[in-house]
Legacy VTK file of the C-alpha trace (Angstrom):
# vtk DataFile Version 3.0
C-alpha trace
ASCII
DATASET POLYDATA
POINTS 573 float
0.000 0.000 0.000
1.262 3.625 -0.656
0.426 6.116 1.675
-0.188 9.805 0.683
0.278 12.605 2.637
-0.227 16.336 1.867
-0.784 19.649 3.701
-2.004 22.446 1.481
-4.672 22.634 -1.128
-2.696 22.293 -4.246
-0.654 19.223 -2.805
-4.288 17.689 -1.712
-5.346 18.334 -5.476
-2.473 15.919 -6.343
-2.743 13.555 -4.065
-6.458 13.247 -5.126
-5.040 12.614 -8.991
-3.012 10.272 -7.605
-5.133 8.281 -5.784
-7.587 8.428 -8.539
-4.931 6.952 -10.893
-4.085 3.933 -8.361
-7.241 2.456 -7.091
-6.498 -0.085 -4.599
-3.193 1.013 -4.055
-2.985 4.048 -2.262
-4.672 5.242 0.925
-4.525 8.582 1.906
-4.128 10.386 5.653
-5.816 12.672 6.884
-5.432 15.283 9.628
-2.153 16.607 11.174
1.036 15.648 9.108
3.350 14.503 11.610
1.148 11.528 12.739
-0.347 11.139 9.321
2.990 10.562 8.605
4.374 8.481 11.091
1.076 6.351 10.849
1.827 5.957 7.355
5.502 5.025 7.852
4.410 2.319 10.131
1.703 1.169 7.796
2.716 0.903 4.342
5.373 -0.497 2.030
5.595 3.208 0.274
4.579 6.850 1.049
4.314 9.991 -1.384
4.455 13.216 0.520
3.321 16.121 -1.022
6.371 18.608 0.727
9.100 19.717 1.539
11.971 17.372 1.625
13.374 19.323 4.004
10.165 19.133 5.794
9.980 15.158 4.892
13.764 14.386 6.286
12.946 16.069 9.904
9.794 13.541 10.068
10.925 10.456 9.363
14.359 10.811 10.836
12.969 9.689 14.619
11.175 6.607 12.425
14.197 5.157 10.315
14.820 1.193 11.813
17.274 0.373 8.817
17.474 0.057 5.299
15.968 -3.373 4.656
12.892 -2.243 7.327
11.975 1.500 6.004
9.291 2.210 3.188
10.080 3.705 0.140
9.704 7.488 0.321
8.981 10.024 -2.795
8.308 13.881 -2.245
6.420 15.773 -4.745
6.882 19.844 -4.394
4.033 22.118 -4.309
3.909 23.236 -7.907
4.222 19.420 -9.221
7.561 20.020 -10.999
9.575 17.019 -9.255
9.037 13.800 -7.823
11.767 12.893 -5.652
13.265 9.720 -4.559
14.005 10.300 -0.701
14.477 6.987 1.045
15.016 3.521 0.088
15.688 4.172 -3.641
16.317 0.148 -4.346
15.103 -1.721 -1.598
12.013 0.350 -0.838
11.276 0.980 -4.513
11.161 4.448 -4.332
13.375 5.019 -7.500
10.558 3.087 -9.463
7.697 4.760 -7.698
8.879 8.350 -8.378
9.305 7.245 -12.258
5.570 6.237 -11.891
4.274 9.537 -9.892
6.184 11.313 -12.540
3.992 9.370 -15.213
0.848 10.459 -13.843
1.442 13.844 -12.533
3.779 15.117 -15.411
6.539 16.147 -13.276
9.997 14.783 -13.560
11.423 12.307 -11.341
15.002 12.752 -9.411
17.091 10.147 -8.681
19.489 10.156 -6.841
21.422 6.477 -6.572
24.460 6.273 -7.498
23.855 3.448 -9.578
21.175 4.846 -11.067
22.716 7.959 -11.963
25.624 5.998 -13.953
23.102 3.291 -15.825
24.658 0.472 -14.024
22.682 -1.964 -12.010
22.859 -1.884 -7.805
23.261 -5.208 -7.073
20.171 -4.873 -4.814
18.345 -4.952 -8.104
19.866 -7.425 -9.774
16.687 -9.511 -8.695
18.689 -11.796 -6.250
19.093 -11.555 -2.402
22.316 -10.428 -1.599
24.626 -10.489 1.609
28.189 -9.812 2.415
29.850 -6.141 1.553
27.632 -4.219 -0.729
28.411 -1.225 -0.364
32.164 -2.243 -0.718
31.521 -4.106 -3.680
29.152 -1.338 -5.075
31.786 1.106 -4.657
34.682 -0.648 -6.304
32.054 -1.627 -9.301
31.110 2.341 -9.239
34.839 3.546 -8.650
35.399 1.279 -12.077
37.803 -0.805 -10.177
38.487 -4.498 -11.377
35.909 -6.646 -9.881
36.101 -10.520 -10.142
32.550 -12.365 -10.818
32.665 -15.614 -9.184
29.721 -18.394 -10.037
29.044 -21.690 -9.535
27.254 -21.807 -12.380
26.162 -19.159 -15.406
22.922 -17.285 -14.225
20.926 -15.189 -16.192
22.299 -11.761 -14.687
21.473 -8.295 -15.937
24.682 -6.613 -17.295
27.528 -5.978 -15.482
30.152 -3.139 -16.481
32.988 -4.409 -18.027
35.157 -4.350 -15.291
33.389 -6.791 -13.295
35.003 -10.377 -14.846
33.953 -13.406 -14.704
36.544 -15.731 -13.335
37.301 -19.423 -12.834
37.284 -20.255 -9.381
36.979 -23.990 -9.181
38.299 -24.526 -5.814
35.931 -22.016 -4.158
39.152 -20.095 -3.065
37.339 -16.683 -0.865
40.790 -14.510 -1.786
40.424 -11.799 -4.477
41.954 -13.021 -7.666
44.659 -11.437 -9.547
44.360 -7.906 -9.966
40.704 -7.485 -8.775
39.998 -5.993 -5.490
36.966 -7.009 -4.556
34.515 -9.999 -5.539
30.927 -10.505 -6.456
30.180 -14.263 -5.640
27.231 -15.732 -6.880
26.746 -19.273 -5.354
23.645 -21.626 -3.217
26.814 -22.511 -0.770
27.400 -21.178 2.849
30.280 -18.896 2.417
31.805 -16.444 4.836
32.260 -13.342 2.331
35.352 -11.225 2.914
35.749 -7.913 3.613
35.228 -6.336 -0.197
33.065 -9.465 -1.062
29.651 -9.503 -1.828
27.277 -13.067 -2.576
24.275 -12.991 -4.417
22.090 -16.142 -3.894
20.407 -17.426 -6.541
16.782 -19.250 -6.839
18.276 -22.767 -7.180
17.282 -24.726 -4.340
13.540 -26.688 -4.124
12.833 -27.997 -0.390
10.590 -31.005 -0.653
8.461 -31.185 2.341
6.160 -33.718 4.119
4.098 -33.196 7.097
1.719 -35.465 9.056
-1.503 -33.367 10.076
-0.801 -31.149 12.498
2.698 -30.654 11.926
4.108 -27.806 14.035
5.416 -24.707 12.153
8.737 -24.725 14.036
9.201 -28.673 13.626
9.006 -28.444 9.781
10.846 -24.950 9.696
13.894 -26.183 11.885
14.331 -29.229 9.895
14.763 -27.139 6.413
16.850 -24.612 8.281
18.825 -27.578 9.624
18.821 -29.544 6.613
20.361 -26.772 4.580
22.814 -25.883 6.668
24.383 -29.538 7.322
24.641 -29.292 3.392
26.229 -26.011 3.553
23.724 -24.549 1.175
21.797 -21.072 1.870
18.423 -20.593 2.928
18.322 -17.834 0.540
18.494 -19.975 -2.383
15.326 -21.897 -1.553
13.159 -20.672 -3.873
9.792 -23.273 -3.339
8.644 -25.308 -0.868
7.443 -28.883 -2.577
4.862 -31.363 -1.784
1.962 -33.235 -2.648
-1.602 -31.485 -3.023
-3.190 -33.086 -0.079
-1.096 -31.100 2.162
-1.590 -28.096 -0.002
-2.910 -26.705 3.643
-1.214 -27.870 5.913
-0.396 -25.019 8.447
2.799 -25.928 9.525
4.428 -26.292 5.452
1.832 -22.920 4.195
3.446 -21.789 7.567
7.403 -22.108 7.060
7.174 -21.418 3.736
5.613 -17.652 4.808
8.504 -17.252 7.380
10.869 -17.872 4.614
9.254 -15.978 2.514
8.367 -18.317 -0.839
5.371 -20.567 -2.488
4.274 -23.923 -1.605
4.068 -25.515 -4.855
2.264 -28.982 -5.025
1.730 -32.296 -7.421
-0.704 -34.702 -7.591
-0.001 -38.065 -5.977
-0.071 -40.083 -9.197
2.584 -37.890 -10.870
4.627 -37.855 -7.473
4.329 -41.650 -8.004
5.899 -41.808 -11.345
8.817 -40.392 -9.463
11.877 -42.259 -9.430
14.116 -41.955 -5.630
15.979 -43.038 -3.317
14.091 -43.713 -0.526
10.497 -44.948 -1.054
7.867 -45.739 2.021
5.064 -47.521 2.591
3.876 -44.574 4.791
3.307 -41.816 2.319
2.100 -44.107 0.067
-0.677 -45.175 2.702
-1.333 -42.067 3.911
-1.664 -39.801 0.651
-1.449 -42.234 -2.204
2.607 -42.178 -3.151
5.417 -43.720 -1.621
7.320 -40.747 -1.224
6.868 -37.151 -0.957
9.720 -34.868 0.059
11.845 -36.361 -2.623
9.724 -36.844 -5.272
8.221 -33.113 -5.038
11.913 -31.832 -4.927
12.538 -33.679 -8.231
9.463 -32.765 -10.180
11.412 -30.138 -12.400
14.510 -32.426 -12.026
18.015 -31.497 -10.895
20.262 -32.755 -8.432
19.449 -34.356 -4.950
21.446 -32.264 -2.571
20.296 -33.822 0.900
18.251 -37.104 0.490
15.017 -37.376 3.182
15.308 -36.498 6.390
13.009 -36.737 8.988
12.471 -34.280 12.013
14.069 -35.315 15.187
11.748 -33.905 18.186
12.298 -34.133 21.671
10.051 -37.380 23.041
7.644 -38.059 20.342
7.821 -39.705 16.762
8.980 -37.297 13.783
6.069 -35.204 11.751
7.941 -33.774 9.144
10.312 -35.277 6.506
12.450 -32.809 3.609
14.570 -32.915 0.684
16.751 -30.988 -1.169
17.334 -30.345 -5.171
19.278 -28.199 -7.046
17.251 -27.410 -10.420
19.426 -26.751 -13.024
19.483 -23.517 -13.791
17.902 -22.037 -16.679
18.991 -19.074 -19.214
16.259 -16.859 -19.795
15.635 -15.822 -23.574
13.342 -12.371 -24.734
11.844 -12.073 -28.023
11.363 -8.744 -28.339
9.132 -6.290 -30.769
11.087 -2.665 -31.417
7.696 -1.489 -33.378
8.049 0.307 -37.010
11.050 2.469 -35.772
9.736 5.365 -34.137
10.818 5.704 -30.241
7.729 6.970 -29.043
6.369 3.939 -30.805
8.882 1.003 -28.971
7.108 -0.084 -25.744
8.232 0.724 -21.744
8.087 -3.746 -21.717
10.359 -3.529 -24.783
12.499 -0.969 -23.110
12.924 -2.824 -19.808
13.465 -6.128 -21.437
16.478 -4.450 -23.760
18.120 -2.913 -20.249
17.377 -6.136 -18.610
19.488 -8.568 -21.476
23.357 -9.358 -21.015
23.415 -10.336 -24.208
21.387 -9.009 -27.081
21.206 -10.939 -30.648
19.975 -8.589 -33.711
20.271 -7.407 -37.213
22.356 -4.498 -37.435
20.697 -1.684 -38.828
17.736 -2.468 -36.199
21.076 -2.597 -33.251
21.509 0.743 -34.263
18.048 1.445 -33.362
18.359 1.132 -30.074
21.334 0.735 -28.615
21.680 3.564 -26.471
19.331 2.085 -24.044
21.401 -1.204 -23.164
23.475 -1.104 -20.037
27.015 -0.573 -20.029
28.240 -4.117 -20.035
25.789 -5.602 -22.772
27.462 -7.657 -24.894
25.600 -7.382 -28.773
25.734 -9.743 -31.306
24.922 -8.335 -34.663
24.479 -9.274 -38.124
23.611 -8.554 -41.452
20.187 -9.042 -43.730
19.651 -13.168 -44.080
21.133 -14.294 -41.519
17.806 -14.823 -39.335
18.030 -18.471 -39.079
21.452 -18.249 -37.999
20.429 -15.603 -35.321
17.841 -17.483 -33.580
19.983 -20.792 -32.887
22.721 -17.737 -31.710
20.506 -16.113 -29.200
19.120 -19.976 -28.056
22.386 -21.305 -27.372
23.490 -17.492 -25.745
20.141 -18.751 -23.281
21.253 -22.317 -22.680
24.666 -20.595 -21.621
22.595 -19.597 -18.920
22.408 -15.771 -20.185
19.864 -13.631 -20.076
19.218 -12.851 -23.719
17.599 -10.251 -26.310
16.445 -10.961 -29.347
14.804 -8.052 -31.205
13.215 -7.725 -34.571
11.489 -4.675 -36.369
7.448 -4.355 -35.339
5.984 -7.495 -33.532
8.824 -10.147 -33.528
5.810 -12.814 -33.643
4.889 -11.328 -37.300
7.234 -11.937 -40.283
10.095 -11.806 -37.982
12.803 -13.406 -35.188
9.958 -14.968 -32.813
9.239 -18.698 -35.181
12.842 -19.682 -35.937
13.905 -19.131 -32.248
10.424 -20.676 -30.908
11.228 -23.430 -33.058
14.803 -24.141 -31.922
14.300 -23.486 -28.233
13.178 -26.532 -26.125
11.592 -26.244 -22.509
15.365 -25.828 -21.198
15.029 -22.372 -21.029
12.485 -19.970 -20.198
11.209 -17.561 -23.229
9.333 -14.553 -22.474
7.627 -12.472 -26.038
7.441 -8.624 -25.944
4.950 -7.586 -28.176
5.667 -4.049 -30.931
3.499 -2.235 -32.620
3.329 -3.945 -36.264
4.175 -1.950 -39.695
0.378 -2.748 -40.620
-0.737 -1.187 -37.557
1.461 1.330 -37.882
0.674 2.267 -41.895
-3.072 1.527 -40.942
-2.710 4.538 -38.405
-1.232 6.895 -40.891
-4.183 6.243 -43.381
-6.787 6.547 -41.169
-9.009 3.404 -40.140
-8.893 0.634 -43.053
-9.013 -2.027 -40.806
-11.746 -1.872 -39.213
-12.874 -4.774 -40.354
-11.916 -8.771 -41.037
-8.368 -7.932 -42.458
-5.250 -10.859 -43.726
-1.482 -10.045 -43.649
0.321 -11.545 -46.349
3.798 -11.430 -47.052
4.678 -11.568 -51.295
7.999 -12.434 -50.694
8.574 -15.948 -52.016
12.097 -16.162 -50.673
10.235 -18.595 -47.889
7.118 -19.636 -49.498
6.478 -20.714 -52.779
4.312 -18.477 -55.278
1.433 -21.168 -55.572
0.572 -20.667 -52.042
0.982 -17.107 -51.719
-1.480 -16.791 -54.829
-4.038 -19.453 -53.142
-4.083 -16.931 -50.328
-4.233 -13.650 -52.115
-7.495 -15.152 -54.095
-9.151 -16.488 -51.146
-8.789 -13.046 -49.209
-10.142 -11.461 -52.561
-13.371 -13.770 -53.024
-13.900 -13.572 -48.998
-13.933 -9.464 -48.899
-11.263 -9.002 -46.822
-9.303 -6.414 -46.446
-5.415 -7.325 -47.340
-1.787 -5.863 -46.539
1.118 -6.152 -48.123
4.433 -7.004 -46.428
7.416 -7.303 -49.136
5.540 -6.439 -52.191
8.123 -5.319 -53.821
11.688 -5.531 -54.916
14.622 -5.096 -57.227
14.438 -8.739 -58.536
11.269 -9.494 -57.776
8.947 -6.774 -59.560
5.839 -9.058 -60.828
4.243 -10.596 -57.875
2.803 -7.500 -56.739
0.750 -6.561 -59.838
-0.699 -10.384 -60.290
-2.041 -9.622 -56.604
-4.110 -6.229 -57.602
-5.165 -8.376 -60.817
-6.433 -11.385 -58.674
-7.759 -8.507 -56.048
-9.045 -6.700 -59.104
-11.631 -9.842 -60.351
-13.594 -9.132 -57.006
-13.237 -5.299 -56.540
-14.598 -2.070 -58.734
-11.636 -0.252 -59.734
-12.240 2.630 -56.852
-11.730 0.805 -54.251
-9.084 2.535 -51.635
-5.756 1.507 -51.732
-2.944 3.082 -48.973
0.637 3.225 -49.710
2.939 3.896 -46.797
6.803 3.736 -46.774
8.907 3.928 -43.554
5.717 3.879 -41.217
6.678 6.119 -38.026
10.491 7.373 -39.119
11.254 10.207 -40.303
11.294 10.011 -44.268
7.542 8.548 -43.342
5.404 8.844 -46.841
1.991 8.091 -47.202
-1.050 8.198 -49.861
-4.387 7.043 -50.706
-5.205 5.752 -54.304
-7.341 3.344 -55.677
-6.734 -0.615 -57.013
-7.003 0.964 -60.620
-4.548 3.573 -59.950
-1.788 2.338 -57.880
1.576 1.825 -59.728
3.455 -1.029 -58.402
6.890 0.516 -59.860
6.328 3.651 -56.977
6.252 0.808 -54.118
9.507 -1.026 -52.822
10.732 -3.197 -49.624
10.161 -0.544 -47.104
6.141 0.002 -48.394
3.486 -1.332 -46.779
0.050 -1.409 -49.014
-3.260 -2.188 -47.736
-6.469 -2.757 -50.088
-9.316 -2.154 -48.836
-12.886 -4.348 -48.793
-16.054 -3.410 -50.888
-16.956 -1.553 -47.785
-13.975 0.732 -47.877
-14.684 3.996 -48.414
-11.836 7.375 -48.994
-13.796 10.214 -46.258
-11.367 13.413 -45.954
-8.232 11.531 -47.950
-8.559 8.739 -45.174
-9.241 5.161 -45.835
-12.058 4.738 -44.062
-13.642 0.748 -43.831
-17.168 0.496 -41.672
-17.224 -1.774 -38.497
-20.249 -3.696 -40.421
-21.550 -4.094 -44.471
-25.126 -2.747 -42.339
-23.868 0.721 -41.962
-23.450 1.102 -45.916
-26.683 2.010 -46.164
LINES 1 574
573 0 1 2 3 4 5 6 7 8 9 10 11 12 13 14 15 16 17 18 19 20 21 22 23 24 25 26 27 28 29 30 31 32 33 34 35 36 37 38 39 40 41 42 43 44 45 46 47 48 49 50 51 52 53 54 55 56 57 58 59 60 61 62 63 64 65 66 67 68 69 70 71 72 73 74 75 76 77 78 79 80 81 82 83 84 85 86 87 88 89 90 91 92 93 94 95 96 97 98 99 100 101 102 103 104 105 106 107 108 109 110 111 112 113 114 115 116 117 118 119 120 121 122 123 124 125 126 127 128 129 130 131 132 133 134 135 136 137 138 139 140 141 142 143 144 145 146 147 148 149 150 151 152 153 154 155 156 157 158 159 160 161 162 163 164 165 166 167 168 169 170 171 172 173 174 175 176 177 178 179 180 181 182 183 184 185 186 187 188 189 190 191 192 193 194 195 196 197 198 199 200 201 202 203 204 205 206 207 208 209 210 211 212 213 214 215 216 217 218 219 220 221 222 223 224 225 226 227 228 229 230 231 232 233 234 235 236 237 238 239 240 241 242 243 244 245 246 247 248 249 250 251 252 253 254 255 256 257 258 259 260 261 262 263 264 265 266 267 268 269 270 271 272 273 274 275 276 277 278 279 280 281 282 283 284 285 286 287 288 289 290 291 292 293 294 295 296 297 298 299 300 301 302 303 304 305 306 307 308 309 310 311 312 313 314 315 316 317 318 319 320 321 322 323 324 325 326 327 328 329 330 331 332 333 334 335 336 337 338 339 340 341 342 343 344 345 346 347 348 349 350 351 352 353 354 355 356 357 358 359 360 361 362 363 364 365 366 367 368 369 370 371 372 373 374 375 376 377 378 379 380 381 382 383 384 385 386 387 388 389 390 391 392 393 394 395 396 397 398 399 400 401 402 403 404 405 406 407 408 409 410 411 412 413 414 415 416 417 418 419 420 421 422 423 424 425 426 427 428 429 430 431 432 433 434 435 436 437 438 439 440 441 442 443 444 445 446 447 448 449 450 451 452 453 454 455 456 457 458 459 460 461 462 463 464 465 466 467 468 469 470 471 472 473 474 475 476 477 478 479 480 481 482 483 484 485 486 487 488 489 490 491 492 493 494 495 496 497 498 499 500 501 502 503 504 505 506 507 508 509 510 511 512 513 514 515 516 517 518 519 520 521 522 523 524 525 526 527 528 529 530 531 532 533 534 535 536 537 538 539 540 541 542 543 544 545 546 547 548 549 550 551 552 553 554 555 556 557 558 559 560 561 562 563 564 565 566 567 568 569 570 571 572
């Protein structure tokens, strides 16, 4: 909840907008602002105070308990102009929330952070828990000094600068390597971090857990806290707790798995039974239909059995809880990503935060170029030229099974003519693949012309570098004889100068000769072009690569030199 706090008129007025914006989110306090705000501060995960930060700093001085305790805090000034991170930038979220006051309010947000301020990710953001010297390590990653990246394994990071380097470390040595001075560790494993060393723990570890009825919290919370550390693994690795759906409920697994702060996740018996481990029982099997349950619910997504089952071990009276541990393999993490028709205002914030999120970005060159001064110093791009797409996908898939956290970008919607297929179609379930949606060139064009598709409308590509002409013609007619309205992608090139006019013939047989055609080249950049003709008078020689046409339905209308198509054939009349 986000508390909101003002004291004159015109910071009420804003705090009203605000609350307005966010409902659900935001609660607002009322009455004298010293205990609004320390009632807020006790209350709520974030505050916005409409004052002073002078003003804001003398209040919540007395309240500040540390920095992993204290809300994020964001001060907006009385004429709107600024929305100020004040407290807990990273941890509270403030940095984030004074982006999104900014959004709504119009003002401009101030930041503060170091990190932040330079474009290079705090490592309290990296999405990880992290322990150990942070501000140490922080500083020497800042300071540009040489930092040496120690991991178990690859993870799929954000970028770090370049001088933080991965190194070998295969003896889990603690001492700074060569010529670094301090080291970011990222590891599962109980380690004592030195003085300029910093460990980030990473979601590896599932706890399998079974608990007869009744099971107290503390019994099945010691024994995971135990089990773990016998193995010499970190608690804040653990990123589930397992077990079967019958216990789905139980207090004392829902219990432990809110005081460490993660999911219960739970199977069905039969597919816990088709489990293969080490130590099957009768008793599981009796009680809830599978002879075992900690195991076999830590090995569901496979991975490594760390600690076999263990049972509790209370004072007087039989065990009630039993665990496991697995390490899941870990998993790259690959983005297929949508820059829209080229415009900036036109590439989405998900786009955006995907492209500063990627270690690695794959692309074709000229669409690089596009954007890359949003990725994060560190980013490591792999480029390439025009027809190389095949050979890009299997890059960026393998860059993912590396364990990376990869980009790969393509002009408009990379689902639509573009990177999304031939990467879907080499990736396996090995990795995890998240799709940012762009703004297509057909949604784009269809903008500049005015509304032509506003109703039943095809895509199809003429290009039959991919598909063979026999098809692509079989389309075009059935779109004609169906009265839809059709784009063009690729209608046009150097060596390939006929297809387009046998498309306005076939369109032709089912269409008068008026009917609106728009032309648009480079949709949303800056030598954009645009027209409106008709299927009679549209010369295919004026229309190349970068063109997008669209022909409309018998419905279409011109209205005002915009293509205009009806919702329904009804309103014609």
């Amino acid at each position: 909840m986000i508390g909101l706090i003002s004291a004159t008129a015109a910071g009420a007025a804003a705090r009203d907008r605000l609350a307005a914006a966010w409902p659900g989110r935001t609660r607002v306090y009322e009455g004298p602002v010293r205990e609004s705000v320390e009632r807020a501060f006790a209350e709520c995960e974030q505050l916005v105070c409409f004052l002073a930060t002078g003003a804001v700093v003398r209040l919540i001085a007395p309240l500040l308990a540390g920095k992993s305790a204290d809300p994020g805090v964001v001060c907006v000034d009385e004429a709107q102009r600024f929305a100020v991170s004040l407290l807990g930038g990273h941890g509270g979220g403030a940095n984030e929330l004074a982006a999104d006051v900014a959004d709504v309010l119009g003002c401009a947000p101030v930041v503060t952070t170091a990190t932040d301020a330079t474009d290079i990710h705090g490592l309290d953001t990296l999405g990880l828990p992290v322990e150990g010297a942070v501000a140490a390590v922080t500083r020497a990653v800042l300071d540009g000094e040489p930092v040496a990246l120690r991991a178990d394994a690859v993870w799929p990071l954000p970028p770090l600068p370049p001088n933080v380097v991965a190194e070998a470390a295969p003896d889990g040595a603690a001492n700074v390597g060569a010529g670094a001075t301090a080291v970011l560790r990222v590891t599962d494993r109980l380690v004592e971090p030195g003085a300029r060393e910093a460990v980030l723990r990473p979601a590896s570890l599932v706890v399998g857990v079974g608990a007869s009825k009744g099971a107290p919290v503390e019994e099945v919370l010691g024994l995971v806290e135990e089990s773990l550390r016998d193995a010499g693994l970190s608690v804040l690795s653990v990123v589930e707790l397992a077990t079967v759906d019958a216990k789905a409920e139980e207090p004392g697994i829902v219990g432990a798995a809110e005081r460490l702060g993660v999911p219960v996740v739970t199977y069905a018996a039969q597919h816990l039974s088709s489990v293969t481990v080490p130590n099957p029982s009768g008793a599981p099997l009796a009680a809830v239909g599978t002879p075992s349950v900690a195991e076999a619910a830590a090995l569901m997504g496979g991975g490594e059995l760390l600690v076999p089952k263990r049972k509790s071990n209370p004072e007087g009276r039989a065990a009630m809880a039993t665990c496991a541990v697995v390490r899941r393999p870990r998993r790259g993490r690959l983005a297929v990503v949508g820059l829209g028709p080229g415009a900036r205002d036109l590439l989405t914030p998900r786009a955006t935060e995907e492209l500063r999120r990627a270690s690695v970005l794959v692309g074709l060159d000229q669409y690089v170029d596009q954007i890359r001064d949003l990725l994060r110093p560190g980013t490591r791009v792999i480029e390439s030229g025009l027809g190389a797409e095949e050979e890009r996908a299997r890059t960026a898939v393998a860059e993912a099974r590396a364990g990376h956290a990869v980009a790969l970008i393509g002009s408009g919607d990379a689902g639509v003519y573009a990177m999304a297929s031939p990467a879907l179609a080499e990736a396996s379930d090995d990795i995890d693949v998240v799709g940012v949606p762009g703004v297509t060139a057909a949604l784009a064009a269809a903008a500049i012309l005015g509304a032509p598709l506003g109703h039943d409308h095809v895509s199809i590509s003429l290009s039959d570098l991919h598909t063979p002409w026999e098809i692509i013609e079989r389309r075009v007619r059935a779109a004609a004889e169906a009265d839809i309205i059709v784009t063009f992608y690729n209608p046009r090139s150097r060596g390939r100068d006929w297809q387009l006019p046998k498309a306005l013939t076939i369109l032709a047989e089912h269409r008068e000769p008026g009917t609106p055609v728009g032309v648009v080249r480079n949709a949303s950049r800056v030598d954009e072009s645009s027209r409106v003709t008709t299927l009679a008078g549209l010369d295919p020689t004026t229309v190349d690569m970068m063109t997008v046409v669209t022909v409309g339905n018998t419905a279409t209308r011109e209205i005002a030199g915009r293509m205009v198509t009806p919702r329904g054939y009804r309103w014609q009349s």
